[in-house]
C-alpha positions as CSV (number, residue, x, y, z in Angstrom):
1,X,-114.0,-234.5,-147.6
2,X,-113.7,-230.7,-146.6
3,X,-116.5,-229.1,-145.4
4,X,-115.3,-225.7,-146.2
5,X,-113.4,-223.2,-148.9
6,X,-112.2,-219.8,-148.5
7,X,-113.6,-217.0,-150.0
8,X,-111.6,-215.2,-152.4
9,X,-111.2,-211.3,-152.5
10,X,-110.4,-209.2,-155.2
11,X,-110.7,-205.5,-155.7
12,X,-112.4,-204.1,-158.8
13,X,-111.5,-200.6,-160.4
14,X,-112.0,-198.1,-163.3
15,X,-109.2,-195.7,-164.9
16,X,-109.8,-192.8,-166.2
17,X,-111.5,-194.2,-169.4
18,X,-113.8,-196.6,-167.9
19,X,-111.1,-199.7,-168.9
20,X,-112.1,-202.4,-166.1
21,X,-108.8,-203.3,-163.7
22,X,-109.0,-206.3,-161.2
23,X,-106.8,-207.0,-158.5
24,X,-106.7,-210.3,-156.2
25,X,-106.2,-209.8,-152.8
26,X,-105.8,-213.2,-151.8
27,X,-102.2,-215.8,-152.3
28,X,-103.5,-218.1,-155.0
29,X,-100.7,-219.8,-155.8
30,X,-101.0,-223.9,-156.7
31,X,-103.9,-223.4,-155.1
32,X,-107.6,-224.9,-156.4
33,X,-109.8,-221.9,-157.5
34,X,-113.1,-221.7,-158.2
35,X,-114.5,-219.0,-160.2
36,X,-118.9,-218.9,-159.7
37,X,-120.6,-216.5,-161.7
38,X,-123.6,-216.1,-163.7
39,X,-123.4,-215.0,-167.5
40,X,-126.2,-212.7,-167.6
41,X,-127.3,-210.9,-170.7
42,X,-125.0,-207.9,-170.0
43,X,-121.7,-208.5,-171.7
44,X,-120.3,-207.2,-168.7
45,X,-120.7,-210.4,-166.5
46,X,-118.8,-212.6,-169.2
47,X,-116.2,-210.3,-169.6
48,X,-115.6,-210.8,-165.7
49,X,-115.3,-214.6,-166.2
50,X,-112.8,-214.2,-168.7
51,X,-110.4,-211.6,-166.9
52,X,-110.4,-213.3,-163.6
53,X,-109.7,-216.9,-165.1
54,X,-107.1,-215.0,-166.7
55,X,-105.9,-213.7,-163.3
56,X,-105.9,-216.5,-161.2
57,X,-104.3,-218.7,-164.1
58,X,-101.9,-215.9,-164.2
59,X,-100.9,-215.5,-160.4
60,X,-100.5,-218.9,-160.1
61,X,-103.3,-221.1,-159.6
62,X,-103.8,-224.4,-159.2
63,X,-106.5,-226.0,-161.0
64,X,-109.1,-223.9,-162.1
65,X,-112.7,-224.5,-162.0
66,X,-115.7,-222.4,-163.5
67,X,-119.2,-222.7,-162.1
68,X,-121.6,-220.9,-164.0
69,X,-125.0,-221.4,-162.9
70,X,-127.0,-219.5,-165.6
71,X,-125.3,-219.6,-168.7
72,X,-127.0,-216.7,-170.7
73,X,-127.6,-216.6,-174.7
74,X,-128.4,-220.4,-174.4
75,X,-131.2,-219.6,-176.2
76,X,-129.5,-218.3,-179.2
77,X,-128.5,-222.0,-180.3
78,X,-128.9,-221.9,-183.6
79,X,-129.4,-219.4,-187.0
80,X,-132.9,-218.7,-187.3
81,X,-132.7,-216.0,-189.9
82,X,-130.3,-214.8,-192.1
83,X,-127.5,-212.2,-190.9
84,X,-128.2,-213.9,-187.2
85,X,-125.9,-216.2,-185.4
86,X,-126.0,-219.0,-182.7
87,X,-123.9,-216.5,-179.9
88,X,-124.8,-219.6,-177.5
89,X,-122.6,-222.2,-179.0
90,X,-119.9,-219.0,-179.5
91,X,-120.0,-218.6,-175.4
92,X,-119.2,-222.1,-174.6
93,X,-116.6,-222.2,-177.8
94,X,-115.3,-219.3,-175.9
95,X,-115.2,-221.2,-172.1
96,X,-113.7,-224.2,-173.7
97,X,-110.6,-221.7,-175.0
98,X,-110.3,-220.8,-171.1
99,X,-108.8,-224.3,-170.5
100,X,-110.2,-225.1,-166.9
101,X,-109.9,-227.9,-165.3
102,X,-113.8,-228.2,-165.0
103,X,-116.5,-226.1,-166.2
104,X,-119.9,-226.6,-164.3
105,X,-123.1,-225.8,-165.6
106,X,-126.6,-225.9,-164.1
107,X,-129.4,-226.9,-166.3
108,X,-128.9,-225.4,-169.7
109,X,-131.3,-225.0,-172.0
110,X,-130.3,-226.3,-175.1
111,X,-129.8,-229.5,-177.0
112,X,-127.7,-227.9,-179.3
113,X,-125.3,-226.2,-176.7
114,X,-125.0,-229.9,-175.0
115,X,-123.4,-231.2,-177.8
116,X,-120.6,-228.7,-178.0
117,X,-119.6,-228.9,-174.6
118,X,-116.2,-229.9,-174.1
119,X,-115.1,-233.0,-172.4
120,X,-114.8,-231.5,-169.1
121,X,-118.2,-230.0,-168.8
122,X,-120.8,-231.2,-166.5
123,X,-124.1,-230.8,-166.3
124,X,-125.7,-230.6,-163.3
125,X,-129.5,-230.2,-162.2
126,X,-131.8,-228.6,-159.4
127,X,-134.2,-231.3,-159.9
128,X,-133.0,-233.5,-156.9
129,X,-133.5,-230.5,-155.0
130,X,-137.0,-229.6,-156.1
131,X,-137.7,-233.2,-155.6
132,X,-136.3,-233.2,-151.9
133,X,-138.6,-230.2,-151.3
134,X,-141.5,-231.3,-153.0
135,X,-141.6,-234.7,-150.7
136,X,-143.7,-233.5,-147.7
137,X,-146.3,-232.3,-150.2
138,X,-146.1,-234.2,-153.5
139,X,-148.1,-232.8,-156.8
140,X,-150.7,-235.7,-157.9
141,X,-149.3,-235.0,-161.6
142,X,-146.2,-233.2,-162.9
143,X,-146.9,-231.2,-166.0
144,X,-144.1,-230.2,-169.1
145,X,-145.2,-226.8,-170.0
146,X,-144.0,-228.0,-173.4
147,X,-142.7,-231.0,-175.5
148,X,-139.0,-230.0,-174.7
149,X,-139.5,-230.2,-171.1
150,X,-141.4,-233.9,-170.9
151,X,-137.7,-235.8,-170.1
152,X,-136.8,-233.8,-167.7
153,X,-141.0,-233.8,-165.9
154,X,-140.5,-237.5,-166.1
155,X,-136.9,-237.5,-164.9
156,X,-138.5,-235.3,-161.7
157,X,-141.0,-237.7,-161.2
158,X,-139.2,-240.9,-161.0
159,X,-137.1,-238.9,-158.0
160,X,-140.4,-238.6,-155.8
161,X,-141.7,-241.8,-153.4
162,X,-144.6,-240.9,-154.6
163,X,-144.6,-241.3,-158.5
164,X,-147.0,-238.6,-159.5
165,X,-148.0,-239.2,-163.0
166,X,-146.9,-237.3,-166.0
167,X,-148.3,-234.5,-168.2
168,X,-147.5,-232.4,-171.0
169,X,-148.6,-229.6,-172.8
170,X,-148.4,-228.5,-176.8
171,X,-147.8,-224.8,-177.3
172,X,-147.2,-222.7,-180.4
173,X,-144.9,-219.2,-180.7
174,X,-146.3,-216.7,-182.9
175,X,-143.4,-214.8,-182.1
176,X,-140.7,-214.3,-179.3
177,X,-141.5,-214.4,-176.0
178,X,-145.3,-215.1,-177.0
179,X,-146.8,-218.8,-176.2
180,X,-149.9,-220.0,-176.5
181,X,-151.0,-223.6,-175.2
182,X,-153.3,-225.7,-177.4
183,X,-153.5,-229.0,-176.2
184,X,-153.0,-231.1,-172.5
185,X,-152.1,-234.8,-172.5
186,X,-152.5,-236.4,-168.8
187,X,-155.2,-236.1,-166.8
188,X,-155.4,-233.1,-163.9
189,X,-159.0,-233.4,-162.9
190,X,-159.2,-232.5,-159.6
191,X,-154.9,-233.5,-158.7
192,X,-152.8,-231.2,-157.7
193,X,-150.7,-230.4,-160.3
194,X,-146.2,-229.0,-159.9
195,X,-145.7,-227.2,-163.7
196,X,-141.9,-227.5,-164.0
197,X,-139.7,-226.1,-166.9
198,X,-135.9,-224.5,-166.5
199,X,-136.5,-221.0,-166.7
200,X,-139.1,-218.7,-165.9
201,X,-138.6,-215.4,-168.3
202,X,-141.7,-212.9,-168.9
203,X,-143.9,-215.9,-167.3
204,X,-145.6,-216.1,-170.9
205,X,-145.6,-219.5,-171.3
206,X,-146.4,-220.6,-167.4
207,X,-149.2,-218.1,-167.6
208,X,-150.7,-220.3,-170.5
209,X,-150.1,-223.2,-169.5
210,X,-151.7,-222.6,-166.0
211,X,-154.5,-221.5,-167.6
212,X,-155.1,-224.6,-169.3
213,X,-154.8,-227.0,-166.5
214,X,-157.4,-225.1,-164.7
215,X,-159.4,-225.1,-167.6
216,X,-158.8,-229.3,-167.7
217,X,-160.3,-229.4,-163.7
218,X,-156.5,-229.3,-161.5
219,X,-157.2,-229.0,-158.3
220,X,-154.5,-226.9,-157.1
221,X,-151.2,-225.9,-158.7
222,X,-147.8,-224.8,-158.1
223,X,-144.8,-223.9,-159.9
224,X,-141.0,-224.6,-160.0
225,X,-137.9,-223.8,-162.7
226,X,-134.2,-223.8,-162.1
227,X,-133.6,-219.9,-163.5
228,X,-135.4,-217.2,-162.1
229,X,-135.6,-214.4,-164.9
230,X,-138.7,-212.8,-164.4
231,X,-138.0,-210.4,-167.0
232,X,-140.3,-207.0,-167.3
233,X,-143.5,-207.9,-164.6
234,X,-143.3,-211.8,-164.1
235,X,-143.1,-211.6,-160.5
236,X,-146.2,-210.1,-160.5
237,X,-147.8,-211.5,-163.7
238,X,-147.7,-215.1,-162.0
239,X,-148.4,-213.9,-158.8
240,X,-151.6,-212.7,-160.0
241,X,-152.5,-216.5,-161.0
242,X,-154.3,-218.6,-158.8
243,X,-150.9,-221.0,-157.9
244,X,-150.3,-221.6,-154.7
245,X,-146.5,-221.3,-155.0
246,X,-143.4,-220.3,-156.9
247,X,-140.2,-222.5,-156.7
248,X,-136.7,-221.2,-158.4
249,X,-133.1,-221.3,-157.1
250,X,-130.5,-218.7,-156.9
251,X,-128.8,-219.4,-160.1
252,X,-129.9,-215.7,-160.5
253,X,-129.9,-212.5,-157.8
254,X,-133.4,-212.7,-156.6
255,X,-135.8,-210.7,-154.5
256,X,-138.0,-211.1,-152.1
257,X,-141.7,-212.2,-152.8
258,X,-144.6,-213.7,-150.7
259,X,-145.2,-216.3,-153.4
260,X,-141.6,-217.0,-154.6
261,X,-139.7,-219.6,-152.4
262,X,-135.9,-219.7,-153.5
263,X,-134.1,-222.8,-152.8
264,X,-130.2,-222.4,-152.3
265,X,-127.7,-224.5,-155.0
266,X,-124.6,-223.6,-153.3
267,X,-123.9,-226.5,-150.6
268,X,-125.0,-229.0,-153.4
269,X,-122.2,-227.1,-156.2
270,X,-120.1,-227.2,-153.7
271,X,-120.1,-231.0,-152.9
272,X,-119.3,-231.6,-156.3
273,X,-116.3,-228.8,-156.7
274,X,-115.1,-231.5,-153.3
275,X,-114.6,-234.4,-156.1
276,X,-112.7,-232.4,-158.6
């Protein structure tokens, strides 16, 4: 196996009336190219996908592979009301079209957008790395902020020597970006408790659910999710709450915090780019 790749260049431009020009400043041809990037909720980032898959395909490339860590609008799965749309399912209808050799995701968010993913997606997850982390100082009990979380809390848990048992919490939306939690199942009475779920966004619903595992006794608590949003003030929102750490990944840009530890995904990506 290689234990390295280049890093590809490529110069970015505007004309005169803002039309986006790329230009590769590396020899691609019948090479293997990876493209890595994030679709983030600006149009802009997916737009960049598209024109340098185009680019690389077109000067030449070998096989092509896209690794997109956060893949944005996952959310949007499904019609909710009338005159919406499910723009998720659209997005990877719209990677599929790209034709690369492999398109790499990390730990979407949806059922629905699971089952259109074409046949050479895969789906790959930080939970082996949280896991790996989490083994000098293992939670007591790992807690599902909600019921769509609970395989994936007791997927987590069956990675750790220590089998910590398993929790998970009932909540209700009133409306977007608003949960409340109603209801604990497992026991946190003086344990230590890790509240994992994929994304962290305004912190709403890791905000409730914290509040209701100290309510139910936990002894301490700490928090981990793949994709690091922190829309509008979560940083500081959760920082506020007695939890004695933050775990994400850089699936996102993210900043510095006293209480945020970010854990790196690229060497483990990159092992698995090796087997393509």
């Amino acid at each position: 196996m290689r234990n390295r790749c280049d890093i590809g260049r490529y110069d970015s431009y505007f004309f005169a009336d803002r039309e986006r020009g790329y230009r590769l400043k590396e020899d691609i041809k019948k090479r293997r190219v990876a493209i890595l990037a994030s679709i983030l909720p600006d149009p802009e980032s997916l737009f960049q996908i598209i024109a340098l898959n185009h680019l690389v395909r077109e000067n030449g490339a070998g096989k092509t592979i896209l690794i997109i860590p956060y893949l944005g609008y996952a959310r949007q799965d499904r019609l909710c009301h009338p005159g919406e749309g499910s723009l998720g399912i659209m997005i990877v209808k719209l990677l599929q079209s790209m034709k690369p050799f492999r398109l790499l995701l990390i730990d979407v968010h949806s059922q629905r957008i699971r089952k259109a993913f074409p046949p050479f997606a895969i789906e790959q997850s930080a939970l082996p790395l949280f896991a790996g982390v989490l083994s000098k100082h293992p939670p007591d009990v790992v807690v599902a902020p909600d019921a769509g979380f609970l395989s994936k809390a007791e997927e987590l848990a069956k990675m750790m020597k220590s089998h910590p048992g398993v929790g998970m919490i009932e909540k209700v939306r009133p409306r977007p970006n608003v949960a409340i939690a109603r209801h604990l199942h497992g026991d946190v009475r003086e344990k230590s408790v890790l509240l994992v779920d994929d994304m962290i966004d305004t912190g709403g619903t890791l905000a409730e659910a914290v509040r209701l595992v100290l309510e139910k006794g936990a002894r301490s608590i700490r928090l981990a999710a793949t994709h690091g949003i922190f829309s509008k003030n979560a940083r500081e929102r959760l920082s506020r709450l007695p939890v004695e750490e933050i775990l994400t990944t850089n699936t996102l840009p993210q900043v510095r915090h006293p209480k945020i530890r970010v854990l790196d995904m690229v060497p483990s990506l990159l092992r698995r780019v090796e087997y393509f």
